[in-house]
N, C-alpha and C positions, 0 to 999 in steps of 0.2 A: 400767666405765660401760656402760648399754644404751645401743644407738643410738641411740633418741630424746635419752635425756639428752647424750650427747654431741656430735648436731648443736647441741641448743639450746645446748649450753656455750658452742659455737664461734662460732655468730653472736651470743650476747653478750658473747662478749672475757671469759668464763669459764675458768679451767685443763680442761683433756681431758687423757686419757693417750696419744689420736694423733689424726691428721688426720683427719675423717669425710670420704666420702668416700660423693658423691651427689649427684641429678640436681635441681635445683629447676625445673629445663625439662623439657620433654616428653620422653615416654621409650619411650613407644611404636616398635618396629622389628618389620619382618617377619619375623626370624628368632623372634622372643617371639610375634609372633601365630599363627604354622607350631607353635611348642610348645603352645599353649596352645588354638588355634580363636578365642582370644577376638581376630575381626579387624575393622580397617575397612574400610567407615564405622558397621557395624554396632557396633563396641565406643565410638562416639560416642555412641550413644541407648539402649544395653543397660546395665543396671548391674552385675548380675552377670558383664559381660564385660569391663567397664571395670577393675572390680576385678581381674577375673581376671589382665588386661595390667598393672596396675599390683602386683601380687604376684607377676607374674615378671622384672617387672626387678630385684625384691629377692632372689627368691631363685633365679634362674639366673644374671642379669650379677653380682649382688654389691651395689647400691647399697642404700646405707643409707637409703633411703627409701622410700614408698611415696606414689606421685605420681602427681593426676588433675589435669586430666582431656589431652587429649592436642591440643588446638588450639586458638587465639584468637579463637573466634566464638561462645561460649556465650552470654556475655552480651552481645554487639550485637545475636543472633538473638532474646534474648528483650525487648530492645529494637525489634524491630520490620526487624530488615536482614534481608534472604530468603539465605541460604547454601546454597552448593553444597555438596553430602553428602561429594565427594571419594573417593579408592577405598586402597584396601591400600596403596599408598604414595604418596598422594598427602593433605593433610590438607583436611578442609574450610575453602573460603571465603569469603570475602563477597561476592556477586553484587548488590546494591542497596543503596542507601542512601532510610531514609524521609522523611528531611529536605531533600533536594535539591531539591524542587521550592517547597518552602514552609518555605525557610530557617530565616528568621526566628522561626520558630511552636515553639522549643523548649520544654518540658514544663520546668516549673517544680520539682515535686514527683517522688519515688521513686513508682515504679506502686503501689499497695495490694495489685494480685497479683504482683510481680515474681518471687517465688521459688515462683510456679505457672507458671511461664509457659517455654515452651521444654524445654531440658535443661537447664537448674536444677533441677530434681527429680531427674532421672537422678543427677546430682553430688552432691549431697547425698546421695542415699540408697549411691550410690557411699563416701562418705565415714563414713557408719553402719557399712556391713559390712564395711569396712577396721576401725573402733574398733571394733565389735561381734566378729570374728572375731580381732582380734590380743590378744595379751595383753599391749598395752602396750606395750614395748618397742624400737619400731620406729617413726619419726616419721612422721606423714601431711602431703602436702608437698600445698595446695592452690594452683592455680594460676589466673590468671585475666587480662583485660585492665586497661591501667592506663585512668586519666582522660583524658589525652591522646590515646589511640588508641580509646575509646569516642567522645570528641566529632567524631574527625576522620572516622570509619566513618559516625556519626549523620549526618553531614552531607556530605559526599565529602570524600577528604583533598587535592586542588588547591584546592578551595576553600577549606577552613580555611588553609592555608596563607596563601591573599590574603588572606584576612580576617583574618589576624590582624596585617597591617598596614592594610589600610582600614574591615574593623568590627571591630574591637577589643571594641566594647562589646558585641555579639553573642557575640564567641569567648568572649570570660571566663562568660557567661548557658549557652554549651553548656559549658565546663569544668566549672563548679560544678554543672552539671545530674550532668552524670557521675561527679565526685565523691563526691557523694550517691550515688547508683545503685552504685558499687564500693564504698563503707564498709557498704552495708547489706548487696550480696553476699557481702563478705570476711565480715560478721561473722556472717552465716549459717552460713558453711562453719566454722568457729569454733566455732558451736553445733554442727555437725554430730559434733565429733567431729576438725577437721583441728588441728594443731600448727605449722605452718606456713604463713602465706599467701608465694605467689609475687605479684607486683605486676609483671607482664609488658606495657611500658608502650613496644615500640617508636618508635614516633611520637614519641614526646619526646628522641631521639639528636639529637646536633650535626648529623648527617649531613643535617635534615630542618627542623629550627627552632635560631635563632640560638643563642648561649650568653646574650644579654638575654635573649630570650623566658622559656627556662631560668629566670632570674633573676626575671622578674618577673613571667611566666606559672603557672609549671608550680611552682617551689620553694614556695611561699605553699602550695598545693593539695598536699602532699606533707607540710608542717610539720601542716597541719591534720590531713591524714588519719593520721598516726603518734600523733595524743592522740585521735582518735576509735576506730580499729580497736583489734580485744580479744583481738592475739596479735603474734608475733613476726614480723616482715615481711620480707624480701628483696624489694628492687628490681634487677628487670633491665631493662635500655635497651640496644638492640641497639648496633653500632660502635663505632667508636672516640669515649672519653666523655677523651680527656683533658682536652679545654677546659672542661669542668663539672664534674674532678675536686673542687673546692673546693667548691659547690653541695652535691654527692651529698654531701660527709661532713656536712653538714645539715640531710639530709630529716627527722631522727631514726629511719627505719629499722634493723632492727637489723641488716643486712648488704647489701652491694649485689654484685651478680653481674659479673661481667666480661668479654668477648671477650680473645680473645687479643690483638687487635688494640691494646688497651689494655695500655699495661705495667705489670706487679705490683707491682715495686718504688715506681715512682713515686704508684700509686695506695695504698700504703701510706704512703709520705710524705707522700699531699696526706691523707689520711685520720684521720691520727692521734691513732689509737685510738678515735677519734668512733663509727665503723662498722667491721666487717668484711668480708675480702673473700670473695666465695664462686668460682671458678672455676679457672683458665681455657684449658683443653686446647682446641685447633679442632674444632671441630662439622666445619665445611666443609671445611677441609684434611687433619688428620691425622684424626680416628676415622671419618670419611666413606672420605676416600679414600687415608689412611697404611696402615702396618703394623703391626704389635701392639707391634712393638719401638720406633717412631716416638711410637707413644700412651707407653710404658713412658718414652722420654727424654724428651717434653712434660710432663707426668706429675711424675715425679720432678723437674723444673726449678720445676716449678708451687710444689713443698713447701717446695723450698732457698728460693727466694724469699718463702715466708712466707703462703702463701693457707691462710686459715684451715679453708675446707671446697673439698677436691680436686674439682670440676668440672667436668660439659662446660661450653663459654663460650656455647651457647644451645642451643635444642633439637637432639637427634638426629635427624639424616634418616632417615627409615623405611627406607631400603634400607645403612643403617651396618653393617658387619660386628659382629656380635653378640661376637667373639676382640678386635676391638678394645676397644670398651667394657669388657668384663671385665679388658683389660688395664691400664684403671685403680686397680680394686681391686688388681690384684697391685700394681703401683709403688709403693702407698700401703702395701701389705704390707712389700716388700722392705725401705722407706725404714724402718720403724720396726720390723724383723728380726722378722715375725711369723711 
């Protein structure tokens, strides 16, 4: 199987002949930006640099993807939130929000120019010379904000929070707004040539809004957006998701990502066979700050357990030891005697 074919197999509960084994989170780190020049915040607004950092995580660490763009503010910034540029290992973030002063006043409609507007062009055209230069092969993994964490940035995320117990009928008016605004980004990057959308939706974890909310908020918007988008989806939600395990196996997405902090086992059990799971080695414990051998027994535990595509369990910290990360590819090697 090529890699493309074989992550797709994996997130649709397809036979493969081994584990894939790749980043649906950001993957950007300084030791790939020291190889390559392609750095930030510069390789945030550059396309030929974006590409450049997302073609050496494939071909220096080993993942079988190739995955843009490298932080959650693309699409709020072309929404109207002013972001800070951020540096070499710090990522850009959201410094305002446009809706705070005049709440209420959310946009009904997708903008006519939204995918002129900001670095939505950068990405996209990002995602051309990934398909235009590769020959196939090799899955292009687009990433971007979910609904939940688009309405709560649109408008400050304290306040969404109160509101979505005192104006309920406001919050639901920004969810759906955002809704809209991610199905018509996703399906952009789609056209562009991506094979994978990431649905990177932290604001929607238990850690932040109830497991009803979940249910009655955020699941509906999630059902809907799996028959409107026009590719294969992964959902990640950052923390621990066991109290929404049941929920997530029916967003209808085709795989959902997982923290470590979430256990495999069980989230196979609540899952079944509904979704797949994509993860879930520690971002923040072991490839941050473990050893290669640490990644190698996380790793390896991740397979025996059953996770469909081998994983970090969110993004890479820019300063992750580059030995680390690669020592996922090997475990995935070792495991299936390559």
């Amino acid at each position: 199987m090529t890699q493309k074919d074989r992550l797709i197999a994996a997130i649709r509960g397809d036979d493969v002949d081994i584990t894939p084994v790749a980043s649906i989170t950001q993957t950007g780190i300084e030791e790939l930006m020291d190889a390559t020049g392609a750095v930030w915040p510069e390789a945030h607004r550059d396309p030929e640099k974006m590409t450049a950092l997302a073609r050496a995580a494939h071909d220096i660490i080993g993942f079988e993807g190739l995955r843009v763009p490298y932080c959650l503010t693309v699409l709020l910034e072309a929404l109207g939130c002013e972001v800070t540029e951020g540096s070499k290992t710090r990522q850009p973030s959201i410094k305002s929000h446009p809706y705070k002063k005049e709440s209420e006043n959310i946009p009904a409609e997708v903008p006519d120019d939204l995918l002129e507007r900001g670095r939505i062009p950068v990405v996209l055209e990002s995602i051309r010379m990934l398909a235009r230069d590769d020959d196939g092969t090799v899955p292009i993994i687009a990433g971007a904000e979910g609904p939940i964490t688009v309405a709560s940035d649109l408008l400050e995320v304290t306040t969404f929070m109160k509101w979505s117990i005192k104006k309920r009928d406001v919050i639901e008016r920004y969810v759906d707004y955002a809704t809209d605004v991610v199905v018509a980004y996703a399906n952009a990057l789609f056209d562009a040539g991506a094979d994978v959308f990431a649905l990177l939706d932290p604001v929607a974890s238990p850690d932040l809004l109830s497991p009803r909310d979940f249910e009655k908020l955020i699941l509906p918007r999630y059902q809907e957006m799996s028959t409107r988008l026009n590719g294969d989806v992964v959902l990640h939600i950052c923390g621990d998701v066991t109290a929404i395990l049941p929920q997530l196996a029916e967003t209808g997405f085709a795989a959902i990502s997982i923290e470590e902090k979430t256990n495999l086992v069980e989230a196979k059990r609540a899952f079944q066979n509904k979704t797949r799971i994509v993860g879930n080695v520690s971002t923040s414990r072991t490839i941050f700050r473990g050893t290669p051998t640490e990644v190698l027994d996380e790793s390896a535990m991740a397979l025996q357990k059953g996770t469909d595509v081998l994983a970090p369990g969110c993004g890479l910290a820019p300063t992750s030891p580059i030995d680390n990360c690669k020592a996922m590819v090997v475990a995935r090697n070792d495991y299936f005697d390559l």
